[in-house]
C-alpha positions in Angstrom: 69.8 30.6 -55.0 72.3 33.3 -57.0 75.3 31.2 -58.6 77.2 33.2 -55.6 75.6 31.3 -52.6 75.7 28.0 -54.7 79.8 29.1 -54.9 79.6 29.4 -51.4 77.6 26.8 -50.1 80.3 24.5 -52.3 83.1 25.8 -50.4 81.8 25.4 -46.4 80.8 21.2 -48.2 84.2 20.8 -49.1 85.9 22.4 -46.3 83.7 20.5 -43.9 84.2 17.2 -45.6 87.8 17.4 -45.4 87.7 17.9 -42.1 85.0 15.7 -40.5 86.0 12.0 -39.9 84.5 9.8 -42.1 80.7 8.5 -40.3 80.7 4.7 -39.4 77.0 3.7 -41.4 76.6 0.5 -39.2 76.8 2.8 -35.8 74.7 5.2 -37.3 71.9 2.7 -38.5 72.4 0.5 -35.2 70.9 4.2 -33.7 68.7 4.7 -35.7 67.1 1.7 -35.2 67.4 1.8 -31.6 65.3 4.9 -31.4 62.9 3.9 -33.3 62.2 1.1 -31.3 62.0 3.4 -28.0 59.8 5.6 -29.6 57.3 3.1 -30.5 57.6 1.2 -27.4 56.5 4.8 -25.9 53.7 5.9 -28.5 52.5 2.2 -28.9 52.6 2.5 -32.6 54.4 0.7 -35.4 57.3 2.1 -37.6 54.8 3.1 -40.7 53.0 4.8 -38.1 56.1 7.3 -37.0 56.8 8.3 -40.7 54.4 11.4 -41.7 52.0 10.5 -44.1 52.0 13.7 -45.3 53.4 13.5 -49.0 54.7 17.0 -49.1 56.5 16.3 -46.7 58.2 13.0 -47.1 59.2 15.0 -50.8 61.1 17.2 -48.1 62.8 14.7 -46.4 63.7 12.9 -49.2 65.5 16.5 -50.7 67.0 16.6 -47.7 68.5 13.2 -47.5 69.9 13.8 -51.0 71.5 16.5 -50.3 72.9 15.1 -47.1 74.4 12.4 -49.4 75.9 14.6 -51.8 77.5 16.7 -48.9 79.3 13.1 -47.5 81.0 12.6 -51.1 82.4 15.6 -51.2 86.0 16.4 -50.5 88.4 19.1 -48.5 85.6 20.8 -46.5 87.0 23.9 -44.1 86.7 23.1 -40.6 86.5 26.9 -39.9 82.8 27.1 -41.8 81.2 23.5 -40.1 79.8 25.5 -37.1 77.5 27.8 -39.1 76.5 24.7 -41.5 75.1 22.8 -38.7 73.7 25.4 -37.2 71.6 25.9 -40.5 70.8 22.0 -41.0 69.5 21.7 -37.3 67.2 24.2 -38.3 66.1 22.1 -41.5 65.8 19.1 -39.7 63.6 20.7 -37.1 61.2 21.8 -39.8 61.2 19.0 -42.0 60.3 16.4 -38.7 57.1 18.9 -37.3 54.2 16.5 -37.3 51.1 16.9 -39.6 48.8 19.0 -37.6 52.3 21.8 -37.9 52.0 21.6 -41.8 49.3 23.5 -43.8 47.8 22.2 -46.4 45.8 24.8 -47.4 48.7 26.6 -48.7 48.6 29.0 -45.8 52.0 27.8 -44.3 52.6 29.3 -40.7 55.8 28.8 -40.6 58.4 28.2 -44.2 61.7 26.7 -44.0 63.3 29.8 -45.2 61.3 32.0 -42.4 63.4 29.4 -39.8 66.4 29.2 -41.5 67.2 32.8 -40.8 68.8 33.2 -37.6 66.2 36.1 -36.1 63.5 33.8 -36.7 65.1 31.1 -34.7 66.0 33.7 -31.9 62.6 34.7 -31.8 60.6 31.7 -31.4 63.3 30.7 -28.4 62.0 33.9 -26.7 58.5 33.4 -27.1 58.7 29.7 -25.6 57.4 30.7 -21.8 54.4 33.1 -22.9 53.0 29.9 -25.6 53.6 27.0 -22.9 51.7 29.3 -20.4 48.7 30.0 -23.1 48.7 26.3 -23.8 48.1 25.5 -19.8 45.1 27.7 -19.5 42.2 25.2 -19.2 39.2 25.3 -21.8 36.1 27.3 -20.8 33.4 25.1 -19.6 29.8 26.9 -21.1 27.9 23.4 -20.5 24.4 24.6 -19.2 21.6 22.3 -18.0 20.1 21.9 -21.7 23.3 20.1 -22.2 22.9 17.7 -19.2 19.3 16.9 -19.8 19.9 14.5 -22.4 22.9 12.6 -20.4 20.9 12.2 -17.7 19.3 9.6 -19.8 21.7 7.7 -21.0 24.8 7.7 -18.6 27.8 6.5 -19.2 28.5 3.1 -18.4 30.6 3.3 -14.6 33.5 1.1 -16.2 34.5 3.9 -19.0 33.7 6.9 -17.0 37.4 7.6 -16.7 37.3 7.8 -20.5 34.9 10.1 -21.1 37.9 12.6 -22.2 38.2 10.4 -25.3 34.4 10.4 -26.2 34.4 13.3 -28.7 37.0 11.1 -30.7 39.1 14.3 -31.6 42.9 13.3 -30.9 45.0 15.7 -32.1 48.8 14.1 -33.6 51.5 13.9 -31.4 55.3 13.7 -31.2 57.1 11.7 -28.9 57.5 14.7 -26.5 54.0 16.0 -26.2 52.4 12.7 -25.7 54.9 12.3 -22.8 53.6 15.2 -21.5 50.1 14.6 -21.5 50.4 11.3 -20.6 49.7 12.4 -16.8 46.7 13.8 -17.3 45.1 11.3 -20.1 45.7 8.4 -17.9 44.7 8.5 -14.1 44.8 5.2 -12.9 42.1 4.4 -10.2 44.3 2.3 -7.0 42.2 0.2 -5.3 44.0 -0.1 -2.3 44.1 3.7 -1.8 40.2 3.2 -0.8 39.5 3.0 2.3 36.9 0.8 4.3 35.9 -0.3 8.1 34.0 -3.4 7.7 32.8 -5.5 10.6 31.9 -9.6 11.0 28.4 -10.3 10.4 26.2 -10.4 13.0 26.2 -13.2 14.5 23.1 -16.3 15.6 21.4 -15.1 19.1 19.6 -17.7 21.2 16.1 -15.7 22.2 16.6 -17.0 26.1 19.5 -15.1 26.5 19.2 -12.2 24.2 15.9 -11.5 23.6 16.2 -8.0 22.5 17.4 -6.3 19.2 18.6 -2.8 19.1 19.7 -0.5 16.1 19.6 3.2 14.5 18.0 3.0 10.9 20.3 3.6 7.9 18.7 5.4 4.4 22.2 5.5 3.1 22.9 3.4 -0.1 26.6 4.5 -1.2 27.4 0.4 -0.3 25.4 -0.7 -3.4 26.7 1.9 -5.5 30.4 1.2 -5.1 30.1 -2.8 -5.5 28.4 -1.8 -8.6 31.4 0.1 -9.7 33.8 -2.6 -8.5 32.1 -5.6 -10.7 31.3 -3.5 -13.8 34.9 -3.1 -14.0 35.4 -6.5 -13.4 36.9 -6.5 -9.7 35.2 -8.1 -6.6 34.4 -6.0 -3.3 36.1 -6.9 -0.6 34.2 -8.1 2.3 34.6 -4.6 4.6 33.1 -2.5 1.8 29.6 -4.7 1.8 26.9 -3.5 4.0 23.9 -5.4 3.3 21.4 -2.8 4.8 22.7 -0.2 2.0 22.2 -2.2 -0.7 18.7 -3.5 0.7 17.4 -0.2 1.1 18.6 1.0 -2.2 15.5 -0.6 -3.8 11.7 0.7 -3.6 9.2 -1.9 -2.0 6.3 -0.2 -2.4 5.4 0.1 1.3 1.9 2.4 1.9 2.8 6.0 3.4 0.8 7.5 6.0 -1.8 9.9 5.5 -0.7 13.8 5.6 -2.7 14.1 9.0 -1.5 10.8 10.6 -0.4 10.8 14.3 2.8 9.6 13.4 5.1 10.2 10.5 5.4 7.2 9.1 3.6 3.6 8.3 5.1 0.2 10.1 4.6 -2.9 7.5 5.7 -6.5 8.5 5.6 -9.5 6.6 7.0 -13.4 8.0 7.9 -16.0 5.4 10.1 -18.9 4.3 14.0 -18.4 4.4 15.1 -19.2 0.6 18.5 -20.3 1.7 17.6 -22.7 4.9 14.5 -24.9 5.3 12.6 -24.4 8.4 14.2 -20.6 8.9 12.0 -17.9 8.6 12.7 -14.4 7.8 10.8 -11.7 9.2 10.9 -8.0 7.1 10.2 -4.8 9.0 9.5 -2.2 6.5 8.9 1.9 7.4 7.3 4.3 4.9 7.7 7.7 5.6 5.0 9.9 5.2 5.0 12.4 1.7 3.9 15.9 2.2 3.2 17.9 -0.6 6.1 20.1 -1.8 4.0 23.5 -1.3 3.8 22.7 2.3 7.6 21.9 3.1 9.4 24.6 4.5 12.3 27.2 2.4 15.3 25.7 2.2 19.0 26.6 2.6 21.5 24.5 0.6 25.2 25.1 1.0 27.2 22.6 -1.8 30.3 22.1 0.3 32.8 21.1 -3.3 36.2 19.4 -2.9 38.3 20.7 -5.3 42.0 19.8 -4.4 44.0 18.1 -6.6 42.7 14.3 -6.1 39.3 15.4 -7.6 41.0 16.1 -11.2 38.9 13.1 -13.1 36.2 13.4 -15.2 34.3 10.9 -13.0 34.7 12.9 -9.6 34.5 16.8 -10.6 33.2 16.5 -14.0 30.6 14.2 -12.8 30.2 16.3 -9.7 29.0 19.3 -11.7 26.9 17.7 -14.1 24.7 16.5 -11.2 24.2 19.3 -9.2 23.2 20.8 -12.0 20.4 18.1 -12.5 19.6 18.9 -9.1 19.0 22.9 -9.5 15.2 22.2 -11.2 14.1 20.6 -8.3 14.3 23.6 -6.1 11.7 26.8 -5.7 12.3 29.9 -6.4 12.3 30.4 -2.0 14.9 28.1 -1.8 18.6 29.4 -1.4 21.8 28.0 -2.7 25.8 28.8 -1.7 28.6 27.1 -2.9 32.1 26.0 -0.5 35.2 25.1 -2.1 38.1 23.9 -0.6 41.8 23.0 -1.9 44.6 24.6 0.4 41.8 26.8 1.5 38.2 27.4 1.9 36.5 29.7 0.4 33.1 30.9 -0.8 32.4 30.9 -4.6 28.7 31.8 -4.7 26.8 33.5 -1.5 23.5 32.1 -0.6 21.6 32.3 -4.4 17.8 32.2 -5.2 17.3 29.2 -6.8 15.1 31.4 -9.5 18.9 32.8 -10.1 19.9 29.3 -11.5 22.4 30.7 -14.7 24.2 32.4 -11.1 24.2 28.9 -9.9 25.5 27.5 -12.8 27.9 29.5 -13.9 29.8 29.3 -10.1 29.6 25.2 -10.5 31.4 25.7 -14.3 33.9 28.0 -13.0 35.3 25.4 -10.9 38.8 23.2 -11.0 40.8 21.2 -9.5 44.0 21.9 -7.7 46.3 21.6 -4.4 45.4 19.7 -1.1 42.5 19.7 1.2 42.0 21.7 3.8 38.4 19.6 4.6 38.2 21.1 8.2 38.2 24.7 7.1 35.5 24.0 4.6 33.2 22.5 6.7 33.5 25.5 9.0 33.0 27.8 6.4 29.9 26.4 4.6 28.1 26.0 8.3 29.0 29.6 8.9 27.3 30.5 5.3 24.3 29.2 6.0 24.1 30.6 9.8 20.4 30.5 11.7 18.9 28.9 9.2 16.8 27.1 11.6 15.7 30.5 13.5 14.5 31.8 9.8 11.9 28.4 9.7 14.2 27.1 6.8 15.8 23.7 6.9 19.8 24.3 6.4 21.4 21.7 4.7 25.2 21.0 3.9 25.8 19.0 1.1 29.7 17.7 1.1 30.6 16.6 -2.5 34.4 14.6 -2.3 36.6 11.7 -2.9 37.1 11.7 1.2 40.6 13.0 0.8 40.5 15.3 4.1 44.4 15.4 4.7 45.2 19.2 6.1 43.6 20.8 9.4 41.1 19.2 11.9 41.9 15.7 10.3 41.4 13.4 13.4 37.8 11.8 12.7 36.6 11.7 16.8 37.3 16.0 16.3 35.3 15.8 13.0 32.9 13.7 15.0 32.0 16.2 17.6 32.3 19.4 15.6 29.7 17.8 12.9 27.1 17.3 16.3 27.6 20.6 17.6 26.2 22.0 14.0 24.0 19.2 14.2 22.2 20.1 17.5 21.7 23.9 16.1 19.7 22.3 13.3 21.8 22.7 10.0 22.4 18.5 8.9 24.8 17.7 6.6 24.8 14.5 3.9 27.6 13.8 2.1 28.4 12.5 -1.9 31.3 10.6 -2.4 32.9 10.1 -6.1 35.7 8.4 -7.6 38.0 5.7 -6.8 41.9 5.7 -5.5 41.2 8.1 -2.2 37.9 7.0 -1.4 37.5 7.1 2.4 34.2 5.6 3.7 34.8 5.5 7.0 35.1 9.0 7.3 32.4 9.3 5.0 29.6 7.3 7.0 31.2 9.0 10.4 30.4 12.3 9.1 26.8 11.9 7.5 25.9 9.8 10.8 26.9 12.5 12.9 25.3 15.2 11.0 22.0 13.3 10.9 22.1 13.2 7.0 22.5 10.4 4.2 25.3 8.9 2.6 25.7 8.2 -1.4 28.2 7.1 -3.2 27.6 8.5 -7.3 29.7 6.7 -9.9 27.1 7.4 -12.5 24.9 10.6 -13.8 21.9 8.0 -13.5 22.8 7.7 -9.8 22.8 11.5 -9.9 19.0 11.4 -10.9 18.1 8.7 -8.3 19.6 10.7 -5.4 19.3 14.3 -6.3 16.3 14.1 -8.6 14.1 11.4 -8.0 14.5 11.3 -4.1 15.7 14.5 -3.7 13.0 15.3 -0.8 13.8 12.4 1.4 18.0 13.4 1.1 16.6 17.2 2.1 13.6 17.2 4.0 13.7 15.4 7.5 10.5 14.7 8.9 11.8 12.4 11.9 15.0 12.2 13.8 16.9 9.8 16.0 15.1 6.3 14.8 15.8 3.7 16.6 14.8 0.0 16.1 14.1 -2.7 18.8 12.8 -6.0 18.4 11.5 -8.0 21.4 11.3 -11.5 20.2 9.1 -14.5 21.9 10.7 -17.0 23.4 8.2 -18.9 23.8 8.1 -19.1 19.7 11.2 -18.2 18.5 14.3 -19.8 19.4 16.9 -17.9 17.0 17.3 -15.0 15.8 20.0 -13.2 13.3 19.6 -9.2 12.3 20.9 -9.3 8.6 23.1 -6.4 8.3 23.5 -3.3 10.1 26.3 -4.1 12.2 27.8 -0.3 12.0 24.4 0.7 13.5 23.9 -1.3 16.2 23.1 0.0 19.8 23.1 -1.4 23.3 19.5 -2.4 24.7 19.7 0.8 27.6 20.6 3.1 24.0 16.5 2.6 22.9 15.2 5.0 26.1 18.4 7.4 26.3 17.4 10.3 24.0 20.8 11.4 24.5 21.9 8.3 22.2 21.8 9.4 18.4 20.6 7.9 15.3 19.0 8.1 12.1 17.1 10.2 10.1 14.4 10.0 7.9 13.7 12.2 5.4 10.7 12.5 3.3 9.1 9.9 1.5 12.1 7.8 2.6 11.6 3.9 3.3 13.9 1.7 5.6 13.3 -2.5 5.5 15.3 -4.2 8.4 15.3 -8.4 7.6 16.0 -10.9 11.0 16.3 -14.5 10.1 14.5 -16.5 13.2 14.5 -20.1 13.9 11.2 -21.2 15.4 11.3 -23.0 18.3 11.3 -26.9 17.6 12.6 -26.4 14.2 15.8 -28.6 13.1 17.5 -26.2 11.6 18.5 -24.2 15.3 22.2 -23.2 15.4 22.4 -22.9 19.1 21.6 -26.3 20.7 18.7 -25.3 23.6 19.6 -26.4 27.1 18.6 -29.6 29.0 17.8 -27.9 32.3 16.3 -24.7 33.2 13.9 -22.4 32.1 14.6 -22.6 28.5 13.7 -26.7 29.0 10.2 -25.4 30.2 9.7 -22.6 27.7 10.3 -25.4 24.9 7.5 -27.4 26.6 4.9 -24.6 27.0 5.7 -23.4 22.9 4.7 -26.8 22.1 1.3 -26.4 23.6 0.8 -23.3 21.4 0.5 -20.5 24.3 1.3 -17.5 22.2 0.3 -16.0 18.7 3.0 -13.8 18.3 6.7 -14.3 17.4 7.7 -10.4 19.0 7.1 -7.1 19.3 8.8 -4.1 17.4 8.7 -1.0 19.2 10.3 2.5 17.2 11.4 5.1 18.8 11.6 8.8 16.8 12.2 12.8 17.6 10.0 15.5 15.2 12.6 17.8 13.5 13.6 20.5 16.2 12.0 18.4 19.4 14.5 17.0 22.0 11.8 14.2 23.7 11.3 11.2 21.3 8.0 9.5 20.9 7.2 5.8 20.4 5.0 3.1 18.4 4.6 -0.3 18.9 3.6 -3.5 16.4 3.4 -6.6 17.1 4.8 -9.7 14.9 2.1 -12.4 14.4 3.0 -15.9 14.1 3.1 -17.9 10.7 4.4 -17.0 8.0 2.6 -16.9 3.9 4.1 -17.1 0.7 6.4 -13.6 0.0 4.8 -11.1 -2.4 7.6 -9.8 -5.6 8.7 -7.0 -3.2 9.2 -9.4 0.0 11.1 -11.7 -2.3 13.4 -9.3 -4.2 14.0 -7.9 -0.7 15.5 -11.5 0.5 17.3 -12.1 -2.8 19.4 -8.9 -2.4 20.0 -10.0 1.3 21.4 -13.0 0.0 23.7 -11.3 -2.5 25.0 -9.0 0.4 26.0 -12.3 1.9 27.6 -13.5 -0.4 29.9 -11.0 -1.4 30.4 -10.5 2.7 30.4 -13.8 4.3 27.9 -16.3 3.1 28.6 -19.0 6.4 25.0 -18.6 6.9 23.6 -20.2 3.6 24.6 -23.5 3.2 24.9 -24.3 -0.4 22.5 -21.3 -2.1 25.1 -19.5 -4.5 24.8 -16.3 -7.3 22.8 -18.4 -9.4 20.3 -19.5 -6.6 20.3 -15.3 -5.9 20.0 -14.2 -9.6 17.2 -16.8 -10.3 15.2 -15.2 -7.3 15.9 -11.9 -8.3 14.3 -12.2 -11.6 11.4 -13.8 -10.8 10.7 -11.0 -7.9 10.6 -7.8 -10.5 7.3 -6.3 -9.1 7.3 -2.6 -10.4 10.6 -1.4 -11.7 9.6 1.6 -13.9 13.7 2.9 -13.5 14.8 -0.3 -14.1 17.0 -1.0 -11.0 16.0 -4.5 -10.3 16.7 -5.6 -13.9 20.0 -3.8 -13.6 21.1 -5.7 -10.0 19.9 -9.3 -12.1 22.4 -8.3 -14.2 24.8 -7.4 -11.5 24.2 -11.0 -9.8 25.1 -12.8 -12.7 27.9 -11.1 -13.6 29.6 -11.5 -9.6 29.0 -15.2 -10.3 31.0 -15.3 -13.6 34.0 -13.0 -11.7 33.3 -15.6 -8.7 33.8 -19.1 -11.4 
């Protein structure tokens, strides 16, 4: 500085003393202090942590504060020259506060305190604020490919830190007070529980066989039920009651039932087993178990697969779209180089990323899925329109057309009543295109909508909160959730009278049908897929056995029934009679097995079976048994292993035991 400026810069000091009244230093400490307590009530850091650690700059600072102090002991300042003074020390200050990550220490300063003390520089950077903020906004490519997935897909992410996977890398850049406010939207999404939504029903209730000797019910594959109360206790919360269905979570385990052979007369294998209820002496429960049959993946027909993607704003979370990408991508090895894949988004409105794609074009594939974010509401209507019209007369080609509907459930613009859903989802249906949908995330999670959709579009129902649960569905059962081999299943149990005096279907309330449903092949139901397995459990009460709900009558037939039981007229405790359409046929066709009396000790599979019925209970409604608790459920559990080569059944031990230490 020339001995000019310093003349000058000593005149505007004085003047500006003179004028200015003098500061009040307890005021100005009082605010001080005050703001640093805001600001680390905001950034959740202590005092040392606000001051730069940075000793180049706290040098700076501490120039700056001395010549701050010599200013205030100066005399006569002119008021005239105080407006470009503090003009110059805002500037100062401004530079001498930037955080670290603004500083250089390389030497390669961007920006100087003498390039912002001039007043172009100032003007400049004032101007350029829209074009920087707008650069700053524009969302990092995404160039993940399926060598980068491979490698999560065996080890996933724990369910209860999956909304922190965007602070896995560990690479936080420094921030000030304003951009941490500003990010704070996006770094912490909060998952609402009571934003999910669920239709639960009562149990099913105790039936007395002389009055209601008959069963009826449409199968159920899905096994979204499990997955959810899975994410619910992980993060340490319990399910409520209406989100349990005890068939899903059954059926989300592998018992090891025998297919049928390829050239079978029927597609699929009816086992049945009878033995001791674990929860009630002298009950009896009675599996029904259905294998379907396996064909060989050269001899399953082309298939059309339209991914039908939510991308409205609600599916902003790394555990619904991030994880949403990551396992269709899993999925894309599975398919043959015949097989065709189109991708459907919709947010505001529908529209068609990718046309139908060889699957031997899977960099096409995957680029389309990376391309993808999240952003306005959800036209759901107008995207199910347009992925049925994408895949047209699949069905007229000899290709199986599929619809695979990836959301959070959020459907809130366009054909949003769930009856008009409902009917247009059948119309498709009956054409021959089936949708199955995936549900992710928590906060807008409608299942109800979820299950009425995949029921109606003859398809399955998963719920993924984890990249594992990506493999299970889309990987390692991918040909049962595509590749239908039997429509329409329906269920119905005749039970003796003559043997059995109670009888209780655990689970499946959502799927049960009226007795005059079994013959109507009007009356929809379930699908299997290939390779699929469903297990149905009924808890019966033998006739003569204390343990009866239902007291029997004194007069009438069911007086003389008792009487002719006791004399040991039958063998059998019922008959279970399945009804089922081939894909494409409009007649069903039916089998018939009979349920022989007595029961024998339960094999591992039988066992593990009943132990997961019994957790379903509990976390339901557990009026039904007695005094048997987590503990009781856990300790079966783990003694019932059989062949877990995924691990599952160790995994639900785990899950058992730690309900009962939410449930203490």
């Amino acid at each position: 500085m020339t001995k000019k400026s310093e003349d000058i810069f000593e005149m505007l000091s004085e003047a500006l003393v003179e004028a200015t009244p003098k500061p009040d230093p307890a005021r100005r400490m009082d605010n001080l202090a005050r703001a640093r307590e805001n600001f680390s009530q905001v950034h959740q850091e202590s005092d040392d942590a606000l001051r730069p650690k940075d000793k180049k700059v706290e040098r700076t600072r501490s120039a700056v504060s001395e010549r701050i102090a010599l200013m205030t002991r100066k005399a006569k300042y002119l008021l005239a020259g105080s407006t470009a003074l503090v003009t110059s020390f805002a500037a100062l200050v401004l530079v001498v506060n930037q955080p670290d990550h603004m500083t250089q220490s390389t030497g390669k300063s961007t920006f100087t305190s003498s390039e912002v003390m001039e007043p172009s520089t100032v003007d400049a950077l004032s101007d350029e604020e829209a074009p920087v903020a707008e650069i700053a906004a524009q969302p990092a490519p995404l160039t993940a490919k399926r060598e980068a997935v491979a490698p999560q897909a065996k080890i996933a992410a724990p369910p209860a830190v999956m909304s922190d996977l965007s602070r896995a890398s560990g690479a936080v850049a420094p921030q000030t007070l304003e951009t941490f406010m500003a990010s704070a939207p996006e770094a912490i999404t909060p998952q609402v529980k009571g934003n999910d939504r669920f239709e639960g029903k009562d149990l099913n209730s105790v039936k007395s066989v002389t009055e209601e000797p008959v069963s009826t019910f449409s199968i159920d594959v899905d096994t979204a039920s499990w997955s959810f109360a899975r994410r619910m206790i992980q993060s340490g919360q319990k399910p409520s009651p209406e989100m349990v269905r005890i068939e899903e979570m059954v059926n989300y385990f592998d018992y090891g039932y025998i297919a049928p052979a390829d050239d079978a007369a029927d597609p699929f294998a009816t086992h049945i087993s009878v033995f001791d209820a674990p929860w009630n002496d002298g009950k009896q429960l009675v599996r029904i178990g259905i294998q379907g049959q396996e064909p060989a993946v050269e001899d399953r027909p082309p298939l059309d697969l339209v991914f039908l993607i939510d991308t409205s704003g609600s599916m902003n979370s790394p555990d619904k779209l991030g994880l949403l990408k990551q396992s269709f991508m899993l999925m894309l090895d599975q398919l043959r180089p015949e097989d065709r894949v189109g991708i459907v988004t919709y947010a505001g409105s529908a529209g068609v990323v990718l046309e139908m794609t060889g699957a031997s074009d899977a960099d096409d594939i995957e680029d389309a899925l990376q391309r993808l974010a999240a952003g306005g509401s959800t036209a759901g209507a107008a995207g199910l329109r347009a992925a049925y019209d994408l895949i047209g007369d699949a069905e007229e080609e000899g290709r199986i057309g599929r619809v695979i509907l990836a959301t959070d459930g959020d459907f809130n613009v366009g054909m949003s009543s769930t009856e008009e859903m409902k009917t247009f989802i059948e119309g498709k249906r009956d054409e021959g295109t089936y949708l199955s949908v995936m549900g992710f995330g928590r906060g807008n999670y409608n299942d109800a909508l979820m299950q009425t959709l995949a029921q109606n579009g003859n398809g399955q129902a998963a719920y993924i909160d984890t990249l594992s649960e990506a493999r299970k569905v889309l990987v390692e059962q991918l040909s049962g959730a595509l590749f239908p081999i039997a429509n329409d299943v329906k269920i119905q149990v005749e039970f003796n009278p003559d043997t059995v005096a109670e009888y209780r279907l655990i689970g499946y309330e959502t799927r049960a049908l009226k007795r005059e449903d079994f013959n109507n092949d009007k009356i929809d139901a379930g699908e299997i897929g290939a390779g699929h397995q469903v297990t149905a459990l009924y808890e019966i009460t033998p006739v003569g056995s204390d343990a009866r709900e239902i007291n029997p009558l004194r007069y009438g037939e069911e007086a003389e029934e008792t009487a002719d039981a006791a004399r040991g007229l039958t063998s059998e405790l019922g008959y279970v009679n399945l009804r089922y359409k081939e894909p494409g046929e409009s007649k069903s066709k039916l089998i018939g097995t009979p349920i022989s009396a007595g029961s024998g000790p339960a094999d591992s599979d039988a066992s593990f079976a009943a132990a997961i019925a019994g957790f379903g209970q509990l976390l339901k409604d557990d009026r039904y048994l007695g005094d048997w608790n987590y503990d009781d459920a856990a300790a079966l559990a783990s003694t019932s292993m059989g062949n877990d080569p995924f691990g599952y059944r160790h995994e639900a031990v785990q899950l058992i035991h730690l309900m009962g230490s939410l449930d203490r």
